[in-house]
C-alpha positions as CSV (number, residue, x, y, z in Angstrom):
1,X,186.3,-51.9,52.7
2,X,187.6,-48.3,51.5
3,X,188.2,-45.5,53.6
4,X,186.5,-42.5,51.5
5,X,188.7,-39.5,52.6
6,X,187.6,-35.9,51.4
7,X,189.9,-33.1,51.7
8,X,188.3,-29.6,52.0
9,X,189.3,-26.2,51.6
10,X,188.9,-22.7,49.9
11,X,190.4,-22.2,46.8
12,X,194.5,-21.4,47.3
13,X,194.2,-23.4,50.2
14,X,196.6,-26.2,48.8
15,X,193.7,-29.0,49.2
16,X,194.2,-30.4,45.3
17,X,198.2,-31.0,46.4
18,X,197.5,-32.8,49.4
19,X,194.4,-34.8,47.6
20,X,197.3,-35.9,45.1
21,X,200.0,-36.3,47.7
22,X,198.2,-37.9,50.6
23,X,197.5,-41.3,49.1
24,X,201.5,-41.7,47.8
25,X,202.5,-41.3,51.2
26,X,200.1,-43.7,52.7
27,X,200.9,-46.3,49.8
28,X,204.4,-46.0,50.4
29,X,204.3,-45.6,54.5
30,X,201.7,-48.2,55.5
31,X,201.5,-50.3,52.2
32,X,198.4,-50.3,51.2
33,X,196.4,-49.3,47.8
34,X,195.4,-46.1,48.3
35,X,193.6,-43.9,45.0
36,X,193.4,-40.5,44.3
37,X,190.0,-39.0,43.0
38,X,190.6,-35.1,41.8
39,X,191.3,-33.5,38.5
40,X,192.7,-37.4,37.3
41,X,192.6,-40.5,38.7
42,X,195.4,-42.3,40.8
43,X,195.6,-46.0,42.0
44,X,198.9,-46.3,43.8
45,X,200.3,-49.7,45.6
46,X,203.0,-50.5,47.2
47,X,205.2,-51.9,44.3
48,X,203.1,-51.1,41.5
49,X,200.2,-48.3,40.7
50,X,197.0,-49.8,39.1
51,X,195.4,-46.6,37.4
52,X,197.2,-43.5,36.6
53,X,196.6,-40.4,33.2
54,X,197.2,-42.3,30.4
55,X,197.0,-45.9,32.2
56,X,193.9,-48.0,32.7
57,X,194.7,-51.3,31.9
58,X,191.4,-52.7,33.8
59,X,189.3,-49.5,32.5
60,X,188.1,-46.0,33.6
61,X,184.7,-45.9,35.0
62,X,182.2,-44.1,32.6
63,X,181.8,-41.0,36.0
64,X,185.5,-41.3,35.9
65,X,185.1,-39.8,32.3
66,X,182.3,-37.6,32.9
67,X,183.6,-36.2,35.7
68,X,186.8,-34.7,33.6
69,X,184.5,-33.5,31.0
70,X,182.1,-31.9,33.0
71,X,185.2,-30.1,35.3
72,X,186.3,-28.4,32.1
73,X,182.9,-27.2,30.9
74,X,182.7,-25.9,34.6
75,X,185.9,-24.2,34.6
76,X,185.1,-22.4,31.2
77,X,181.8,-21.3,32.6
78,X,183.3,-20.2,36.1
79,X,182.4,-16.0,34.8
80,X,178.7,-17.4,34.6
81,X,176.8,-17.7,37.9
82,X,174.2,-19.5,36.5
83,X,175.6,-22.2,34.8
84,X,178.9,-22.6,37.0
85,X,177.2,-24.0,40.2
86,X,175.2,-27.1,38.3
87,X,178.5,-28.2,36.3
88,X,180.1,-27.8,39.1
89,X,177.8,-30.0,41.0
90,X,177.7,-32.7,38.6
91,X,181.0,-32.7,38.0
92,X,181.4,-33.1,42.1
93,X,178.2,-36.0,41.4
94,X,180.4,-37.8,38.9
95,X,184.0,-37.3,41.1
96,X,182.2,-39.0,44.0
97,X,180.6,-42.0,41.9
98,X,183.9,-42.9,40.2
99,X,186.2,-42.6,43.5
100,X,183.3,-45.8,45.1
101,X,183.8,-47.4,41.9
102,X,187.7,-47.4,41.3
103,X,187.7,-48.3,45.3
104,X,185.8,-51.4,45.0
105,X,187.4,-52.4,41.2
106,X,191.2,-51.5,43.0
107,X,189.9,-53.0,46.7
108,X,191.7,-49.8,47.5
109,X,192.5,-49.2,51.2
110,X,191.9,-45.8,51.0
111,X,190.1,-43.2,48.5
112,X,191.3,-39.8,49.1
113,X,189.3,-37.4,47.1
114,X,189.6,-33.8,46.6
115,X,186.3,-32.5,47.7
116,X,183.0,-34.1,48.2
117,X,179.8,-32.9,46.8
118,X,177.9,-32.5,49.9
119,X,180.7,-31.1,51.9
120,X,182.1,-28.9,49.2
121,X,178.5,-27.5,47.8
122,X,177.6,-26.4,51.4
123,X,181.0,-24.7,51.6
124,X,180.1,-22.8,48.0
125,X,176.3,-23.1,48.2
126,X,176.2,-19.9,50.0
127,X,177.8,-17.6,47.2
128,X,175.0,-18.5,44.8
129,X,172.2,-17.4,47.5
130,X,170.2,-13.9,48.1
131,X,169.2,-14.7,51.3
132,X,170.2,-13.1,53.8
133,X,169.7,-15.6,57.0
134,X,171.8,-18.2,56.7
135,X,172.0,-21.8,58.1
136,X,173.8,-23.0,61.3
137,X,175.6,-26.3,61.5
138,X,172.2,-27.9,62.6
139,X,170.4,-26.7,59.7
140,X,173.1,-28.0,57.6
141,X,173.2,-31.6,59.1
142,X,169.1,-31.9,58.5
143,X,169.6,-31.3,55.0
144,X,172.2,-34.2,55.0
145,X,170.2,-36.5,56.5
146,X,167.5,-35.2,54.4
147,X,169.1,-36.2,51.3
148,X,171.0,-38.9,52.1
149,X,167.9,-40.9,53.6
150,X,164.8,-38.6,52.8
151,X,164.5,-37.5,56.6
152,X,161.6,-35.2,56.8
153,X,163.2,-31.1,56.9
154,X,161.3,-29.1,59.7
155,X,160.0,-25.7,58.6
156,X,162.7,-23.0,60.1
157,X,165.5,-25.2,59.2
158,X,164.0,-25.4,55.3
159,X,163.8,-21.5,55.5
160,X,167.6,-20.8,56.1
161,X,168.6,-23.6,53.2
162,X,168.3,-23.5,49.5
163,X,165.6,-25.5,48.3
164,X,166.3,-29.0,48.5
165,X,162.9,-30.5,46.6
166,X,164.4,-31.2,43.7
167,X,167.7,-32.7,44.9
168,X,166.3,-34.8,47.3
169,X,164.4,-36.5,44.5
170,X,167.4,-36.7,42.3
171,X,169.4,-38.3,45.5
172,X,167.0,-41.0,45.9
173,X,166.6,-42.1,42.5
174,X,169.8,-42.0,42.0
175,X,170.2,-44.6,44.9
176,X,167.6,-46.5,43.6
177,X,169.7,-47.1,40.4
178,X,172.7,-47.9,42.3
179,X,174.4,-44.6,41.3
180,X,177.0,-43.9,44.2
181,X,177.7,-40.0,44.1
182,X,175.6,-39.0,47.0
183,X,177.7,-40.2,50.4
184,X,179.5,-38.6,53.3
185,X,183.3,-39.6,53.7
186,X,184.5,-41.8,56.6
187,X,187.0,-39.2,57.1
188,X,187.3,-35.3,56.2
189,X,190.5,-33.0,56.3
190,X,189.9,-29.1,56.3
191,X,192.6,-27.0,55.2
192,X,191.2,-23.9,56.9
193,X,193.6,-20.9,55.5
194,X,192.3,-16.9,56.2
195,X,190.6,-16.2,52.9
196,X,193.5,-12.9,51.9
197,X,196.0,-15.3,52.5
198,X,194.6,-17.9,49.9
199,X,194.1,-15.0,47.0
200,X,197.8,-14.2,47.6
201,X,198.5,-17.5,46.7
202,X,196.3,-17.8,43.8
203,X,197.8,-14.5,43.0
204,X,201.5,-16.0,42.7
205,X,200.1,-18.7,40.2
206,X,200.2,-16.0,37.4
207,X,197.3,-17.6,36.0
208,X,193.4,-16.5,35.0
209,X,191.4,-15.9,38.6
210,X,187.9,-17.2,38.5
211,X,185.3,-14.7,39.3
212,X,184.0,-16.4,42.9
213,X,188.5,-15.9,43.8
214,X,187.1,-12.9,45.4
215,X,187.7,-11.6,49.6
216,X,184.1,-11.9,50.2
217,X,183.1,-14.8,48.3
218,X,185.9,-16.7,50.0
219,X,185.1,-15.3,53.4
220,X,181.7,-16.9,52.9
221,X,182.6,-19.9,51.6
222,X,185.7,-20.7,54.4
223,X,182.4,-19.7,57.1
224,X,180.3,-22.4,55.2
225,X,183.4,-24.8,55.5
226,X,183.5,-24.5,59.2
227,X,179.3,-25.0,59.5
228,X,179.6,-28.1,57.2
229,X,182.8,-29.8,59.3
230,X,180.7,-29.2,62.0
231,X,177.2,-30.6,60.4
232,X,179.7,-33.4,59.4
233,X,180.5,-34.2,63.3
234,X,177.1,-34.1,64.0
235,X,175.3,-36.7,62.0
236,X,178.6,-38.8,62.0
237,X,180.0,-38.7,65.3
238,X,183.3,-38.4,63.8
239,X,185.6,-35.8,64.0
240,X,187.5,-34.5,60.8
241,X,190.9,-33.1,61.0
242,X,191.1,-29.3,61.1
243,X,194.7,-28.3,60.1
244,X,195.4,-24.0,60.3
245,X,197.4,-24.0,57.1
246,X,198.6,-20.7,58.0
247,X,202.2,-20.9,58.7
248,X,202.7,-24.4,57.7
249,X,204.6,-26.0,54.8
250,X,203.2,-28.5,52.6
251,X,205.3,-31.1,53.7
252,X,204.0,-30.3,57.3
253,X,200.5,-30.2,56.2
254,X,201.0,-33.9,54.3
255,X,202.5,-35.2,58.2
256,X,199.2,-34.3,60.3
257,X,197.2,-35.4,57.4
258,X,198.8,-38.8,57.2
259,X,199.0,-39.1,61.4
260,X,195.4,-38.3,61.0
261,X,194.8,-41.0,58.8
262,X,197.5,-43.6,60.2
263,X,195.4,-45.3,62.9
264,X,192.4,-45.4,60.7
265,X,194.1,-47.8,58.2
266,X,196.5,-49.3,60.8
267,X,194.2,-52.9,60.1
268,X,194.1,-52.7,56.2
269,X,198.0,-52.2,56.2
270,X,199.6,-55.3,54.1
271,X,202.7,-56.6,53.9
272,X,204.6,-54.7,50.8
273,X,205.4,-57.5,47.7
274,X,209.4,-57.4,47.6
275,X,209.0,-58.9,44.3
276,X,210.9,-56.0,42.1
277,X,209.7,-55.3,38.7
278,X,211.0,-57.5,35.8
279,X,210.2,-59.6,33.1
280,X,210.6,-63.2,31.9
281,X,212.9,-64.0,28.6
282,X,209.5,-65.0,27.0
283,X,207.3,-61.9,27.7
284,X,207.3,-61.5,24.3
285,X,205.5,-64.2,22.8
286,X,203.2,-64.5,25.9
287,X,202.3,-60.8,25.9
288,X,201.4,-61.1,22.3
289,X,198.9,-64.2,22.7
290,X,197.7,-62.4,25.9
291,X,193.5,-61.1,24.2
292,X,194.1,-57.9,26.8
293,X,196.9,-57.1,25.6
294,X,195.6,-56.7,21.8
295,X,192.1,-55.8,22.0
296,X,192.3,-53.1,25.2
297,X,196.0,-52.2,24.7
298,X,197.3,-52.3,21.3
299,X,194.6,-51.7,18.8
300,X,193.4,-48.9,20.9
301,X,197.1,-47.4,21.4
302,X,198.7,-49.2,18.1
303,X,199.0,-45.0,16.3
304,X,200.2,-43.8,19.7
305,X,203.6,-45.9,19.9
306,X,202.2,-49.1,20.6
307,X,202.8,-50.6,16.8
308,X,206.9,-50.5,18.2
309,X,206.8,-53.0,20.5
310,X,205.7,-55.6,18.0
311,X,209.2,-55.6,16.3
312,X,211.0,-55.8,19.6
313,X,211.4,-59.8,18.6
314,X,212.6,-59.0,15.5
315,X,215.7,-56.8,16.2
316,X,218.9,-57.3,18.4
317,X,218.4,-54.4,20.7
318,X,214.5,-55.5,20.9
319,X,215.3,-59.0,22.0
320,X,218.1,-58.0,24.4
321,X,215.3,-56.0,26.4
322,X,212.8,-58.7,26.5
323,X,215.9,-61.1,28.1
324,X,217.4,-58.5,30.5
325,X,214.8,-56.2,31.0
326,X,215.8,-52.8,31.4
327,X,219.5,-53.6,32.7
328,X,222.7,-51.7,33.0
329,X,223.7,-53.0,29.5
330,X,219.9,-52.2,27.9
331,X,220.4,-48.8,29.0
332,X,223.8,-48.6,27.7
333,X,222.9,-49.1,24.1
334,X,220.0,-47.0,24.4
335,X,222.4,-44.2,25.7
336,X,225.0,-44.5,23.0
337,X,222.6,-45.7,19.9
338,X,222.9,-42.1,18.5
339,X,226.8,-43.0,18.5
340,X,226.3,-45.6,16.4
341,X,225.2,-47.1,13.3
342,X,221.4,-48.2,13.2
343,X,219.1,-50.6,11.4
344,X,215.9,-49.7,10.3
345,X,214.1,-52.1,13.4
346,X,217.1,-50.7,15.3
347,X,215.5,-46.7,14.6
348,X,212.1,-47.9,15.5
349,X,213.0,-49.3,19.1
350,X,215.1,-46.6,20.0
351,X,212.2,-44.2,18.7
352,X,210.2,-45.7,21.4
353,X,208.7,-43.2,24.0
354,X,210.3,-44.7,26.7
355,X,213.4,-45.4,25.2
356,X,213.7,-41.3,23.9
357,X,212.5,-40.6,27.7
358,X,215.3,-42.4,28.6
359,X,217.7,-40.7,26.4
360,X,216.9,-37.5,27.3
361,X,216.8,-38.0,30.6
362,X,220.8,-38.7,30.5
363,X,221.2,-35.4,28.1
364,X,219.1,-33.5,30.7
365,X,221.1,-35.1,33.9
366,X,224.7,-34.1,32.0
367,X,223.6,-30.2,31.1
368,X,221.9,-29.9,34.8
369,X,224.8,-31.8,36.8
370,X,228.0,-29.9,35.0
371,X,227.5,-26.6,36.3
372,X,226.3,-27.3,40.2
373,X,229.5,-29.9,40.6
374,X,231.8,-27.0,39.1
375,X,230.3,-24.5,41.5
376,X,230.4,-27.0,44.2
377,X,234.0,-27.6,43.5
378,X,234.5,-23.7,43.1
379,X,232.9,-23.3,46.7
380,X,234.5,-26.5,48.7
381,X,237.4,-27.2,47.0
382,X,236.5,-31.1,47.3
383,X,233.9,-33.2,46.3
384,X,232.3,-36.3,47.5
385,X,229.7,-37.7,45.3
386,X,227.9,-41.3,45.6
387,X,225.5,-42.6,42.7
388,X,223.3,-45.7,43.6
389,X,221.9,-47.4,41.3
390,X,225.1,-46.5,39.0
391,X,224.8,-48.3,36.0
392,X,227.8,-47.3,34.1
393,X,227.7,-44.0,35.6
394,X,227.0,-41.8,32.1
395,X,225.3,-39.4,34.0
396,X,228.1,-38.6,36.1
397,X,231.4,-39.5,33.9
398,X,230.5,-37.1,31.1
399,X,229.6,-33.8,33.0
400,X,233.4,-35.0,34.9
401,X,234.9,-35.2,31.7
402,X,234.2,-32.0,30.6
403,X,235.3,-30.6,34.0
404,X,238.6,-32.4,33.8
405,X,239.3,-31.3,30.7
406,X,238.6,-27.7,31.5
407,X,240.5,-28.0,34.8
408,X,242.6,-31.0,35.2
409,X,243.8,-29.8,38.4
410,X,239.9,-30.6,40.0
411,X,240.4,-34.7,39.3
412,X,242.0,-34.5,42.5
413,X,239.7,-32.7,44.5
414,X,236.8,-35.4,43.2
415,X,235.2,-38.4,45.1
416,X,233.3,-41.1,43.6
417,X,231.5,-43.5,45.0
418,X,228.9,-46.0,43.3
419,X,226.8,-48.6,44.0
420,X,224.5,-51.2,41.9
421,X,224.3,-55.0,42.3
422,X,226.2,-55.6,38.9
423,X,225.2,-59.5,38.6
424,X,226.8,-59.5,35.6
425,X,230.1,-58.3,36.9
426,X,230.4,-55.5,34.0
427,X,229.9,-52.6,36.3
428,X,233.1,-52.4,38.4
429,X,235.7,-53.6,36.4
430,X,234.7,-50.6,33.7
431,X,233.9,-47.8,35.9
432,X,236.9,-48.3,37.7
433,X,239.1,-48.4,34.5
434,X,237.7,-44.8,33.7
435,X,237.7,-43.2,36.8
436,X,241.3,-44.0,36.5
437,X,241.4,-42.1,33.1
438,X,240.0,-39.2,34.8
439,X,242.3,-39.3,38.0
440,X,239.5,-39.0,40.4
441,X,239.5,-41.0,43.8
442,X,236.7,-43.8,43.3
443,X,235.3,-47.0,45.5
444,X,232.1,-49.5,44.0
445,X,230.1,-51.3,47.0
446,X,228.3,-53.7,45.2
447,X,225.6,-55.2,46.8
448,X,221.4,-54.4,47.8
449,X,221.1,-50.8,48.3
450,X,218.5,-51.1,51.0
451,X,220.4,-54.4,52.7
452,X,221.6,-53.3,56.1
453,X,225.4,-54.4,55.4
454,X,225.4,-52.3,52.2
455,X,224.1,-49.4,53.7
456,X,226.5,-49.7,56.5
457,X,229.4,-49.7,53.8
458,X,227.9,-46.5,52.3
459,X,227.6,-44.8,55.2
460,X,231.2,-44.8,55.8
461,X,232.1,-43.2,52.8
462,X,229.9,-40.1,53.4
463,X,228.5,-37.6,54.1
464,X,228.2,-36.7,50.6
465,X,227.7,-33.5,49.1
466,X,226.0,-34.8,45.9
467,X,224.3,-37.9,45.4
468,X,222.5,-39.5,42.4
469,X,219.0,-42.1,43.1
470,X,218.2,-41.8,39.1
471,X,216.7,-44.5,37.4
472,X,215.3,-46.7,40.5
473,X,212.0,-44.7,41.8
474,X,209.5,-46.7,38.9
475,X,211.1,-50.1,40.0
476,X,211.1,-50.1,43.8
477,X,208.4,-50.6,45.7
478,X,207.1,-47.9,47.3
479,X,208.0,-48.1,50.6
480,X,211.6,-49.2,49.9
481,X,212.0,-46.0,47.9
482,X,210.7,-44.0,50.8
483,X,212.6,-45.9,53.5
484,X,215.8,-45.4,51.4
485,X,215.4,-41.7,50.3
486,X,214.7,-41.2,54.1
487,X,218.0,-42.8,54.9
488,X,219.9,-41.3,52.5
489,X,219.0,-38.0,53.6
490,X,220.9,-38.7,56.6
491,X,224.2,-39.6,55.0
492,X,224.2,-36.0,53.6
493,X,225.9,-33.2,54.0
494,X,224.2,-29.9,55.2
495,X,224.2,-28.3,52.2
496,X,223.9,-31.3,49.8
497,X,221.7,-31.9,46.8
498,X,219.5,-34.9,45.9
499,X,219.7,-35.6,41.9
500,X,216.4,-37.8,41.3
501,X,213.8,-38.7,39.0
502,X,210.8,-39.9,37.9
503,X,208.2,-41.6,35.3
504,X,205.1,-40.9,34.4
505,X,202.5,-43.0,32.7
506,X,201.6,-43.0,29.5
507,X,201.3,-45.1,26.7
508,X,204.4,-47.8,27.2
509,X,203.3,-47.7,30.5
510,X,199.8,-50.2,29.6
511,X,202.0,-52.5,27.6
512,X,204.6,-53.2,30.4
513,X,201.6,-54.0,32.3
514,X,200.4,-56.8,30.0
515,X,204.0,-57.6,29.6
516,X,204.8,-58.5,33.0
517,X,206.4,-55.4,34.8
518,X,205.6,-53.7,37.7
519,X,206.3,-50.2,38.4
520,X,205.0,-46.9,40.2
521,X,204.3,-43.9,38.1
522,X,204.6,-40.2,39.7
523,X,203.6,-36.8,38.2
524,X,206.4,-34.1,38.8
525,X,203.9,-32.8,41.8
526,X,203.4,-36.1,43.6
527,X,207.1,-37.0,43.3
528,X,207.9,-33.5,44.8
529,X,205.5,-34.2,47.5
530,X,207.4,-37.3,48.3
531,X,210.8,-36.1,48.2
532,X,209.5,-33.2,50.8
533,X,207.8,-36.2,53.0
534,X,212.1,-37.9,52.6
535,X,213.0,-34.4,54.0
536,X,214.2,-33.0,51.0
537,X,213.0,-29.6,49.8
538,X,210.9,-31.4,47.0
539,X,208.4,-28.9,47.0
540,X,211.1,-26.3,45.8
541,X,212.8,-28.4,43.1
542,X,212.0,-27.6,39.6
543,X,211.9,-30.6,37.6
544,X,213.3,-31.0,33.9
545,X,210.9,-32.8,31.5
546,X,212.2,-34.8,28.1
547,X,210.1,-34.2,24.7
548,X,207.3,-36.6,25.2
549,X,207.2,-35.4,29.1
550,X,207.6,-38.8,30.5
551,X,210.6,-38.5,32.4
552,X,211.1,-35.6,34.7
553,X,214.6,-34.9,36.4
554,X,214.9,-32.9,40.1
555,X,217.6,-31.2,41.8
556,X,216.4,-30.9,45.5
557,X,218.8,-29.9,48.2
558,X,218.7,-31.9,51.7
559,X,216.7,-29.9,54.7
560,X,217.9,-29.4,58.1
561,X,217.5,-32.6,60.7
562,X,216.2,-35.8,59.7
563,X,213.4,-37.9,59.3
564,X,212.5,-41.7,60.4
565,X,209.8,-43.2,58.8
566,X,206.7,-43.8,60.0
567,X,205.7,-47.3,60.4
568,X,203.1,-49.4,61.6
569,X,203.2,-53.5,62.8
């Protein structure tokens, strides 16, 4: 059964972040499925996500759909008092049905939804009134019951509430046609911020503010808040999870919200799948016989890149992949194809989205890791860096090159220490050879970077001042990422910087599905929200995004102390 988690709050407040952020944590932590019902749609597991923008290989439900076209009509119509609270309701109606739905199509653990129509319209309900009397948390809870299971509404209550005729009929026939937006959540977390604290917030967006982003309107809408937590604790008997987001940090914020949540889900916790994401040497032919794979994915998507992967067979570079996957050697000739001769099969593989993701992500990782190793080396003196997974290290051998060449004199001054599992014994024996080149001081631990043993080895090397987890954070499961971010961060420096990155989903990422991989997909704010949860200052890094906006690169420095991760039996 799914846990239907609503998470309130007046605008500013920072409730749509934590309604993203929440169920990565909880995924990761306690290794569940746990979706996210908001402005998109999240299904994320512990080694693989299910439903993400741009990725729905089991379908979106049709509220799922609605839902995102009615938010839009309601946030061009937000000037408009008269039309802005009815799309706004039935764009809350549509949110609530498709967050049941993807539950019970997921079996998700958890749903954690940003608002709640009957929660969120009490908290706005107010600003759309002329009446001056208005309802306590007693009156508020009738009207739940009232239309939730048509519980008569006594006369003084029904004078200090809109009128609820017409809803009320619309709520039950609704249920009667098994319609599922009309619920209270199991659990509710109120982000209760002073209202001129929020609109300095909103302020610091630099973007349009809506007409109701106004001191009054958001003093009466926070009071409503508070009236409909308590009408919540009333006709539930449970309490929600008031958190004074004054003061507090989003990565604070994300802790008391997950240590709310933690015992609630303690019995749906599963054991994580260690199976890592990969591929068999005949994905190929059995992903093109597979009727999913045509008729949902690549007829659909065949004009949006899809039409590539059908010459993967037919090309060298193609049928490497769909042997190795995406290994050290893989990514190799996709890093150096522009240095090489091509074939016209050749040009349409490496004109991929992925594969120009992946590209760019080394051209963005070069330009952004050059000038903070030279000013680290400007400020220290010495440098000690470690990369894990390495691969053969492009992303750090070519900013060094350029800084050896400027300054031969820094070789000496430079660390290196990498790690991968290199089963086909190409890794050391190469990187070795050109660290020698460069003169730098350089050690390979090969081995499982989350084994115990390996970890030991690459704790004795540190603490590091730079350190690279690029390439890795799609293909580990969740909770091993988390688990080895949060141990990284203690093998850091004080002042240290994480370089990281992430993938979003997108078209490539429906036919890996069919094809037999598994992977998690992040947007740049969720990833951020995770690295903050790893105790890094996620939140704060600004992350660099190749052409077709799959890939997105972060530098985020290490914050002071560290963090164990939570974890339940």
């Amino acid at each position: 059964m799914t846990l239907t988690v609503a998470v309130l709050g007046i605008d500013g407040s920072g409730k749509s972040s934590l309604a993203q952020a929440l169920p990565v944590v909880l995924a990761a932590e306690l290794e569940i499925a746990a979706g996210a019902a908001g402005d998109d749609y999240w299904v994320y597991g512990p080694d693989q996500d299910h439903l993400a923008p741009h990725f729905h290989p089991r379908g979106m439900p049709l509220a799922a759909r609605l839902s995102r076209l009615t938010r839009r009509w309601a946030k061009r119509s937000a000037g408009n008092p008269r039309l802005y609270p009815y799309l706004k309701l039935a764009q809350m109606l549509f949110q609530d049905d498709a967050a049941v739905a993807i539950g019970r199509r997921y079996r998700t653990a958890a749903m954690v939804c940003d608002g709640n129509l009957l929660l969120s319209a009490t908290g706005r309900a107010g600003n759309y009134r002329t009446r001056r009397e208005r309802a306590t948390p007693a009156d508020i809870a009738a009207a739940y019951r009232h239309l939730l299971s048509s519980s008569p509404l006594d006369v003084e209550a029904a004078s200090r509430l809109p009128a609820l005729g017409t809803a009320a009929t619309v709520s039950r026939w609704l249920r009667r046609i098994g319609f599922d937006g009309v619920w209270l959540p199991d659990a509710v977390i109120f982000l209760d911020l002073p209202p001129t604290i929020a609109l300095q917030r909103i302020g610091h967006r630099g973007q349009h503010v809506d007409a109701h982003e106004n001191l009054a309107d958001m003093t009466h809408a926070r009071e409503s808040y508070v009236k409909a937590v308590a009408a919540y604790t009333q006709i539930t008997g449970r309490q929600a999870c008031v958190i004074d987001a004054e003061g507090k940090t989003p990565g604070e914020i994300l802790r008391i919200a997950f240590a709310y949540l933690q015992p609630q889900l303690a019995r749906a916790s599963e054991a994580a799948r260690q199976r890592v994401l990969g591929t068999s040497p005949d994905a190929g032919l059995k992903t093109a016989l597979n009727p999913g794979y045509v008729f949902r994915y690549l007829l659909p998507r065949f004009f949006s890149g899809a039409w590539r992967e059908l010459t993967f067979p037919l090309s060298g570079t193609g049928r490497q992949l769909l042997a190795e996957g995406y290994s050290a050697g893989v990514m190799r000739v996709i890093y150096d194809h522009d240095r090489q001769a091509q074939g016209i099969l050749d040009r349409v593989f490496f004109g991929y989205p992925l594969h120009r993701a992946v590209y760019d992500r080394l051209q963005i990782l070069v330009d952004r890791l050059r000038p903070e190793l030279e000013a680290r080396l400007r400020r220290r003196g010495r440098l000690r860096i470690f990369s894990a997974p390495s691969g053969f290290a492009y992303d750090l051998i070519r900013p060094l090159e350029a800084i050896i060449a400027a300054d031969p004199g820094a070789a000496r001054r430079i660390e290196l220490v990498a790690a991968d599992l290199d089963p086909h014994g190409v890794l050391a024996p190469e990187l070795k050879a050109r660290a020698d080149r460069l003169g730098v001081k350089f050690r390979m631990i090969l081995g499982d970077i989350t084994a115990e043993a390996t970890r030991a080895e690459i704790a004795s090397g540190g603490p590091y001042q730079v350190a690279l987890f690029v390439g890795l954070s799609s293909w580990l499961p969740k909770p091993l990422t988390v688990a080895h971010l949060t141990w990284l961060r203690g093998q850091l420096a004080p002042d240290a910087v994480l370089v990281t990155d992430c993938f979003s989903a997108d078209t490539y990422a429906e036919g890996g599905r069919y094809a037999g991989y598994r992977a998690s997909y992040y947007s740049p704010a969720a990833y951020q929200a995770l690295l903050e949860w790893c105790g890094y200052a996620g939140l704060e890094a600004v992350a660099t995004s190749g052409r077709d906006r799959i890939n997105h690169v972060f530098l985020s420095r290490a914050r002071a102390g560290r963090r164990e991760p939570a974890r339940t039996g």
